[in-house]
VEXROTI-321189 format. One line per 2 residues: number of its first residue (from 1); their letters; for each residue x, y, z of C-alpha. Coordinates in steps of 0.05 Angstrom, whole numbers, plus 32768, in hexadecimal, padded with zeros to 4 digits. Each point is the difference from the previous one (the first is absolute). Layout:
N
NUM) A) X Y Z | ...
This chain:
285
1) XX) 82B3 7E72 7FE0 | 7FFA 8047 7FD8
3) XX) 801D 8042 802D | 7FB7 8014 7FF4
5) XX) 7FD1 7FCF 800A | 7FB9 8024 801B
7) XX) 7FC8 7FDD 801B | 7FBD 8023 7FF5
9) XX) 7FCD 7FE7 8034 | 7FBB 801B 7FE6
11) XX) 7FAE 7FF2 800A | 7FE7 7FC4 7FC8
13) XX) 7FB9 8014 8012 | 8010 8046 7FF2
15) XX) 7FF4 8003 7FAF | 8024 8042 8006
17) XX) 803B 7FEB 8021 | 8004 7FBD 7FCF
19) XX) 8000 8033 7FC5 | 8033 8031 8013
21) XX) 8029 7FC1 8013 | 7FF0 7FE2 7FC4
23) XX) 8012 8037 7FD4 | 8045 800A 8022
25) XX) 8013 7FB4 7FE8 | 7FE8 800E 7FBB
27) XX) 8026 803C 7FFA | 803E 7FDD 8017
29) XX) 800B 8022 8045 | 7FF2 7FC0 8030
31) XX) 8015 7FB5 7FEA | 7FB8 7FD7 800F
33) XX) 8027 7FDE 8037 | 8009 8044 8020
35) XX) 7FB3 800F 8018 | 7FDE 7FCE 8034
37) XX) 7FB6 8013 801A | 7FF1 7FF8 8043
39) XX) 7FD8 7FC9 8000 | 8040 7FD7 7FEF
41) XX) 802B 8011 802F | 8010 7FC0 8036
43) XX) 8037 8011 802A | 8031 8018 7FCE
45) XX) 8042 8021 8026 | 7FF1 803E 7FE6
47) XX) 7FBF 800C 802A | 8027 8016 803B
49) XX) 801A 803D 7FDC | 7FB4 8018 7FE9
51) XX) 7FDC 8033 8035 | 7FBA 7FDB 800B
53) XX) 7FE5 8045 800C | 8012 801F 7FBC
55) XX) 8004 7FC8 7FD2 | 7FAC 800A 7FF4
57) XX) 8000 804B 7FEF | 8046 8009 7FE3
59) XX) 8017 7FBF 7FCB | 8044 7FE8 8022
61) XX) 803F 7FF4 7FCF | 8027 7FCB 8023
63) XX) 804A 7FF3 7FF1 | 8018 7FC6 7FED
65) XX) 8043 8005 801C | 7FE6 8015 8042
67) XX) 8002 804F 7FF9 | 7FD1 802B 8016
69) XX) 7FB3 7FF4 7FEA | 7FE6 803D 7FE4
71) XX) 7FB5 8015 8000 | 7FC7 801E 7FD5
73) XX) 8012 803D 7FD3 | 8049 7FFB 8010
75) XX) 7FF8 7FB5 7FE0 | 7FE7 800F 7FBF
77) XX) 802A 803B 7FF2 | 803B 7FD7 8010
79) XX) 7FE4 7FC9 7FD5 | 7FEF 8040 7FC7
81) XX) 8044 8015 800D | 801F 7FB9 7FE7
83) XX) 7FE7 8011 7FB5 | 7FF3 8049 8006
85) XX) 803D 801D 802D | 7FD6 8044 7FF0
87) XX) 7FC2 7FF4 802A | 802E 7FF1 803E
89) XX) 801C 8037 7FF9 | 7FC6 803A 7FF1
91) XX) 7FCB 7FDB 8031 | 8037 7FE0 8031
93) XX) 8000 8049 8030 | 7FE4 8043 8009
95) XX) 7FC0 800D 7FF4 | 7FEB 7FD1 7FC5
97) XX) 800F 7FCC 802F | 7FD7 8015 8037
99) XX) 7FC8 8004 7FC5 | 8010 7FBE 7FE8
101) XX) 7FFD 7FE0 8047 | 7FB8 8022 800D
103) XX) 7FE9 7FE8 7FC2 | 801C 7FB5 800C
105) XX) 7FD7 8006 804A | 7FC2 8017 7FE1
107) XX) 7FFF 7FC3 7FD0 | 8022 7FD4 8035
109) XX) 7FDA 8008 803D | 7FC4 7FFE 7FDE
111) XX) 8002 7FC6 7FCD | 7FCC 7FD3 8021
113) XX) 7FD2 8038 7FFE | 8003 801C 7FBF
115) XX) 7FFB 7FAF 7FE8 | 7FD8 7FDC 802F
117) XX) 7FF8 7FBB 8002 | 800B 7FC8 802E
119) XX) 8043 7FF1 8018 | 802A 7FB7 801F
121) XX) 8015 800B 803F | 8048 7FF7 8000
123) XX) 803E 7FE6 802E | 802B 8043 7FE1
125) XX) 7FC5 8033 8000 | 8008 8030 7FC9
127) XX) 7FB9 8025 801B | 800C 8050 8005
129) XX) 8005 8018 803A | 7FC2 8040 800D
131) XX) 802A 8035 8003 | 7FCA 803C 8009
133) XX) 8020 803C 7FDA | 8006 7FCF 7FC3
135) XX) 7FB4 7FE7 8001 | 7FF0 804D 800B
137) XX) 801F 8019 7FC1 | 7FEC 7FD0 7FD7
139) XX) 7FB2 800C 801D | 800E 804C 7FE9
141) XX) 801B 7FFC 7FCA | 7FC9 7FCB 7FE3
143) XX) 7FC8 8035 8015 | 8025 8035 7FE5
145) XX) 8002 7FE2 7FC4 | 7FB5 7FED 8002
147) XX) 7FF6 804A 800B | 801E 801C 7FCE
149) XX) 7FE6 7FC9 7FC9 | 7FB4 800A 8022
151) XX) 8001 804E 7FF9 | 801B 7FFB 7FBC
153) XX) 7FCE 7FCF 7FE8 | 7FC3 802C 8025
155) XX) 8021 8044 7FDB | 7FF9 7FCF 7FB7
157) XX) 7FBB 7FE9 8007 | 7FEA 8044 8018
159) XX) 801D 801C 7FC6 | 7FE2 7FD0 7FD6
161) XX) 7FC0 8011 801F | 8007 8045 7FEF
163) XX) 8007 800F 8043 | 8046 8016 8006
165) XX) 7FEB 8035 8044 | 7FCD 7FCE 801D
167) XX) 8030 7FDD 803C | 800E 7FC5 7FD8
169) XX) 8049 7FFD 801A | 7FD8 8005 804D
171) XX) 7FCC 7FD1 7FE8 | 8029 7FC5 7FEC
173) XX) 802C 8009 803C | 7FC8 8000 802D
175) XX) 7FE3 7FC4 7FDE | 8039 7FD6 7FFD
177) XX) 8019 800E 8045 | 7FCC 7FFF 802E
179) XX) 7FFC 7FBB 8008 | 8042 7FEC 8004
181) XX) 8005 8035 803C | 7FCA 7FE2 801E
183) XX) 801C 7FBB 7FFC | 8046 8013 8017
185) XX) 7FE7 8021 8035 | 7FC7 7FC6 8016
187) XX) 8044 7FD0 7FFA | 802B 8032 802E
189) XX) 7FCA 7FF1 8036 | 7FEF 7FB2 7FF4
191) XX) 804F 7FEE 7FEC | 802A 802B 8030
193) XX) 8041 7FEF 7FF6 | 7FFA 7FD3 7FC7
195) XX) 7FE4 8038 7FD9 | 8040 800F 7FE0
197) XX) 8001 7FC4 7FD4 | 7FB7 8004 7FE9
199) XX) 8005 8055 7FF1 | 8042 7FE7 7FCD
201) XX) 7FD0 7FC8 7FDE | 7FC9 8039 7FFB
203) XX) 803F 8034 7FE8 | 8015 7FCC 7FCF
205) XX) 7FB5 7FF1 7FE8 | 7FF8 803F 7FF4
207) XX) 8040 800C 7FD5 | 7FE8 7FCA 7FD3
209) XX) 7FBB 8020 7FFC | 801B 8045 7FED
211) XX) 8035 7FE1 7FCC | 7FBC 7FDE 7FD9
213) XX) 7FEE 804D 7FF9 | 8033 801E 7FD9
215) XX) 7FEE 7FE9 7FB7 | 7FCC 801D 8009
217) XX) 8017 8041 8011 | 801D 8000 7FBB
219) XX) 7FBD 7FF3 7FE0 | 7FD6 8031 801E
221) XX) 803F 803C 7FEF | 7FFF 7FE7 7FB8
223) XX) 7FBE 7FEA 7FF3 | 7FCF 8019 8037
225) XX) 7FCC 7FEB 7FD6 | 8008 7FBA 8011
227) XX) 802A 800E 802F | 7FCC 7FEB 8039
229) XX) 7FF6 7FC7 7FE7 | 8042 7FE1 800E
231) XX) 7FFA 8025 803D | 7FCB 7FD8 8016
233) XX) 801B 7FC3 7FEA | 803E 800D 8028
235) XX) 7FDF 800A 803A | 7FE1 7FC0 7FF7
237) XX) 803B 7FD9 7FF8 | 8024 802A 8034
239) XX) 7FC8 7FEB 8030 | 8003 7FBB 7FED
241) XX) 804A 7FF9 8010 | 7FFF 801E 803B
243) XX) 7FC8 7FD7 8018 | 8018 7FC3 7FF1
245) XX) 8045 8017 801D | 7FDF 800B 803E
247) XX) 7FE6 7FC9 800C | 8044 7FD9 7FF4
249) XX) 8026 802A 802B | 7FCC 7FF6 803A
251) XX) 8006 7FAF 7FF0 | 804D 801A 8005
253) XX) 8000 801E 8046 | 7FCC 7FC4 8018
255) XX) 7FC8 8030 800D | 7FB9 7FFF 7FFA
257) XX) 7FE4 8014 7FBC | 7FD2 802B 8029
259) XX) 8039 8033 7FE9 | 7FEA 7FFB 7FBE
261) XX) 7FBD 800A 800A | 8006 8039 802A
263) XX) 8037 801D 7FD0 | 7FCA 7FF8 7FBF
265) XX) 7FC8 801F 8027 | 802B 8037 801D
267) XX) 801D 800C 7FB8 | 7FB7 7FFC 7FE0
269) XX) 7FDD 8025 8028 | 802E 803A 8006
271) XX) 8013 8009 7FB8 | 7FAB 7FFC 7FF5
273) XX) 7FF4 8034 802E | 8033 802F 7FE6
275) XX) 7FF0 7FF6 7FB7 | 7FBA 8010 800B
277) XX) 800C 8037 8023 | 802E 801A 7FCA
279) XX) 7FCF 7FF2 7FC4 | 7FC5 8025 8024
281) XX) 802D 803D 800B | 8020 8006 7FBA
283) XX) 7FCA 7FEC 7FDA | 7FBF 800A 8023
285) X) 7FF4 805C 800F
């Protein structure tokens, strides 16, 4: 049996996981023999060395030989560290590995929610544990994001208005964000303390509404023109996304679809109002 002989325990529903996995066999850095998903695990002698409580949130590295299992991070930078001694050593201490751990949590903790689907329930659960800090960053930083995207987008179709003074950066803000206020905060009362998961799905939903966007924010700097055209058409296919992600992620979390149609009408109504509102007072004196 090799000195070295890893065993990488990782989620096969996770596509993510199965990729990174993947890629470290192409790339020569685990034999195939050396990952196992969770699912096939029996009662393999190893299993006794793997801490039920971490193996969901951080990916256990299991020695063959009956060493110590390692966990998460630590894992792939030793596995890294196999073909590129380099990476061990920048992002093994300090403070790029205190960055790199942080960044391996955010993805971690919350795989499930930024790919939602249905999962097996398994003998070896590989589920994340909800670790609160880690579902609260990754709600801020997908709204900050959607921010910054929504005010730059308002800024390029005022502009393209020729309305560069008018509020446009206010406007769209206001337009876009009313509703999904609204909703979080109608979920905070209905949903208690199962809000956390659905404000990540509605974090995530918006992410992937916002990243629709960004073409056209090229178009409307370098053609304004036509630039609001492919505005419009992005908001179109922004809101059809998001709609039809809703509505799998409620199927997801087993709620009513209720959600959705409260969600739409909040959305509709708010963005309505406030566009109105907007149009009368820029263009109407």
């Amino acid at each position: 049996m090799s000195k070295d002989r890893k065993i990488l325990l990782y989620d096969g529903e996770c596509p993510l996981c199965d990729a990174y996995s993947s890629a470290f066999i192409k790339a020569g850095i685990l034999q195939a023999d050396e990952r196992r998903t969770f699912s096939s695990l029996h009662n393999e002698e190893f299993l006794c060395r793997v801490d039920s409580g971490r193996q969901g949130n951080e990916i256990p590295l299991v020695d063959a030989n009956g060493g110590a299992t390692i966990y998460g991070v630590d894992a792939l930078l030793y596995l890294l560290g196999r073909r590129w001694p380099l990476v061990q050593r920048v992002f093994g201490k300090g403070a790029l590995r205190m960055l790199a751990g942080r960044m391996y949590s955010f993805i971690s903790d919350n795989r499930r929610i930024i790919l939602a689907r249905r999962y097996a329930t398994l003998k070896h659960s590989c589920a994340p544990q909800f670790r609160w800090q880690s579902r609260l960053r990754f709600i801020v930083f997908c709204v900050c994001v959607a921010v910054m995207v929504t005010a730059a987008f308002g800024a390029g179709v005022a502009a393209a208005l020729g309305n560069v003074q008018s509020g446009g950066v206010l406007a769209a803000l206001a337009a876009c964000g009313t509703g999904w206020v609204l909703q979080m905060g109608v979920a905070l009362c209905m949903l208690r303390r199962r809000v956390w998961d659905y404000w990540a799905h509605l974090a995530m939903l918006q992410l992937l509404g916002v990243l629709v966007l960004l073409p056209s924010l090229v178009w409307l700097r370098v053609a304004p023109e036509t630039g609001l055209y492919a505005a419009a058409v992005c908001v179109a296919v922004s809101s059809t996304i998001m709609l039809r992600g809703h509505i799998s992620r409620v199927a997801h979390l087993q709620y009513s679809q209720l959600w959705t149609l409260l969600w739409t009408a909040l959305l509709a109504v708010s963005a309505a109002t406030v566009c109105v509102y907007y149009l009368n007072n820029t263009f109407v004196r």
